[in-house]
N, C-alpha and C positions, 0 to 999 in steps of 0.2 A: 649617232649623236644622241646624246640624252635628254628626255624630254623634262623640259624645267614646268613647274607648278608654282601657282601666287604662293605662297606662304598663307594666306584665310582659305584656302582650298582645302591645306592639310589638317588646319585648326578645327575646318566643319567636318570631316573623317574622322577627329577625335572624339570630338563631341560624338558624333551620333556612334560609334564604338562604345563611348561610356553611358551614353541614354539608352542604349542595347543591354547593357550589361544590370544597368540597373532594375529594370524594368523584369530582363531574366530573374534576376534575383529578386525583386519584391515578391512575382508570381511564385516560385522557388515555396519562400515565406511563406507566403498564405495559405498554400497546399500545405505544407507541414502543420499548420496550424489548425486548420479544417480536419487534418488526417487524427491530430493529439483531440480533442474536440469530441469529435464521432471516438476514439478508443476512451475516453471518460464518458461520455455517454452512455458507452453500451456497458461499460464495468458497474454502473449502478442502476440501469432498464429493468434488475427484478425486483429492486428494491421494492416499490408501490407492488407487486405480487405477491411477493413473500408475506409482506406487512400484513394483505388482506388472506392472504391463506391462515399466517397464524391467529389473527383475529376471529374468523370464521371455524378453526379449529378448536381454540381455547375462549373461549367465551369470561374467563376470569382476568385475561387480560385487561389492566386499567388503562396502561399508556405505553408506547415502545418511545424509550428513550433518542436512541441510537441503532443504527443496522451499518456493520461494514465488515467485508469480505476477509477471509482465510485460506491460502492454501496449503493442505498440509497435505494426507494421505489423497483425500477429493475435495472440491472448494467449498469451505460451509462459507455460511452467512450467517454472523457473529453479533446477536439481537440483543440488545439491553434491553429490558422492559421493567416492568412492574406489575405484578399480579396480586393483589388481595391484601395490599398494604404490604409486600414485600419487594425486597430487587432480586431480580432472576437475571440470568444469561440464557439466551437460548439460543443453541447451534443444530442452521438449518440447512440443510443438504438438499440439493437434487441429485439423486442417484435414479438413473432409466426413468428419466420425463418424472419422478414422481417425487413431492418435497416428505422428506424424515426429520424429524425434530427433535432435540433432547432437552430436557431444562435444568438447572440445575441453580440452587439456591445462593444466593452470593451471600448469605451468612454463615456457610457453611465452607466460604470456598476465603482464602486472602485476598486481600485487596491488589488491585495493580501496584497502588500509588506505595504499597508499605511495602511490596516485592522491589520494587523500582529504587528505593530509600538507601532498602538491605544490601543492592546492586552497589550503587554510588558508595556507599561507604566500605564497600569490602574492594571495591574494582577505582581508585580517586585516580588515576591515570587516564584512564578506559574517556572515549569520547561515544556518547550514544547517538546512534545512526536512527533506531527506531525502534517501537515498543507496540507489538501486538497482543491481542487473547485470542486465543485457538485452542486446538484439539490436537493430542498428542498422544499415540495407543490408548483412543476412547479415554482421554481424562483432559478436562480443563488443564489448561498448560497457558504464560504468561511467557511469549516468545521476544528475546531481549536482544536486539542486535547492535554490533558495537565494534569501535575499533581498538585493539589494543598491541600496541608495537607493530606499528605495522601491518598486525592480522585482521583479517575478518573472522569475527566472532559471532557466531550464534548460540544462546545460551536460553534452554528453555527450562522454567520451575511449575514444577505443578500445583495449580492454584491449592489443593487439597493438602499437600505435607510440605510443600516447599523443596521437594528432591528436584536436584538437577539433571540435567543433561546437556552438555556441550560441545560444538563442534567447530573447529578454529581452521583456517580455510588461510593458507598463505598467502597474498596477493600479488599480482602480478608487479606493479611498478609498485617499489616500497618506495615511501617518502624520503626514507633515510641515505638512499644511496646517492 
């Protein structure tokens, strides 16, 4: 014989299934969000380092604008600053525990904003994904990534002549099909 149950029996087995489930999941949540948190954290932990090493190193430094990170051959740290009434870039490296620097004059070098310009008006299809400064065989380089038919597009100009270099990367799910 089969054993019958109220009907509010089964209702509070629902219930507490779904207050299980939920609960899984907000913990779920929060742990991901603690984990993204701590990985932004530690991605800019040398910033306040760096800042004082180069202060401490270049004494003509007036103000560091901006600092944010590059991977290219090894990870520099990609310093806007100002030194003696000019704008410089400066890329800063730990290579073997120890920071290497190079400066280099941004009126010497094109601007993002007029490489970026050049970009749009030669590429009016093209959707931009994201637009960094790096280093590229030892030369300022203005890394342009973007989508275009589909592709992933990387297209780096060297702040110094404007020559390119790009590398077009098929994607796996294209939109189109």
């Amino acid at each position: 014989m089969r054993k019958q149950s109220l009907p509010f029996i089964e209702l509070k087995k629902s219930i507490v299934i779904i207050c299980i489930a939920v609960v899984l999941s907000a913990i779920v949540l929060l742990y991901c969000i603690h984990i993204y948190q701590e990985i932004m954290a530690d991605k800019t932990s040398q910033y306040d380092e760096i800042q004082g090493y180069l202060l401490a190193q270049e004494s003509s430094i007036d103000q560091i604008n901006d600092i944010d990170r590059y991977h290219g051959e090894f990870l520099y740290y990609v310093v806007d600053a100002e030194m003696e009434d000019e704008s410089v870039i400066i890329f800063v490296t730990n290579a073997e525990k120890e920071f290497r620097y190079e400066i280099y004059n941004k009126n010497n070098l094109y601007s993002k904003e007029e490489l970026l310009s050049e970009w749009k008006n030669s590429c009016s299809d093209c959707e931009l994904l994201d637009s960094q400064i790096g280093i590229l065989n030892d030369f300022p380089a203005l890394e342009i990534k973007y989508m275009n038919d589909g592709k992933l597009v990387y297209e780096h100009v060297l702040l110094e002549d404007k020559s390119k270099y790009t590398l077009t990367i098929n994607t796996l799910f294209n939109k189109e099909r």
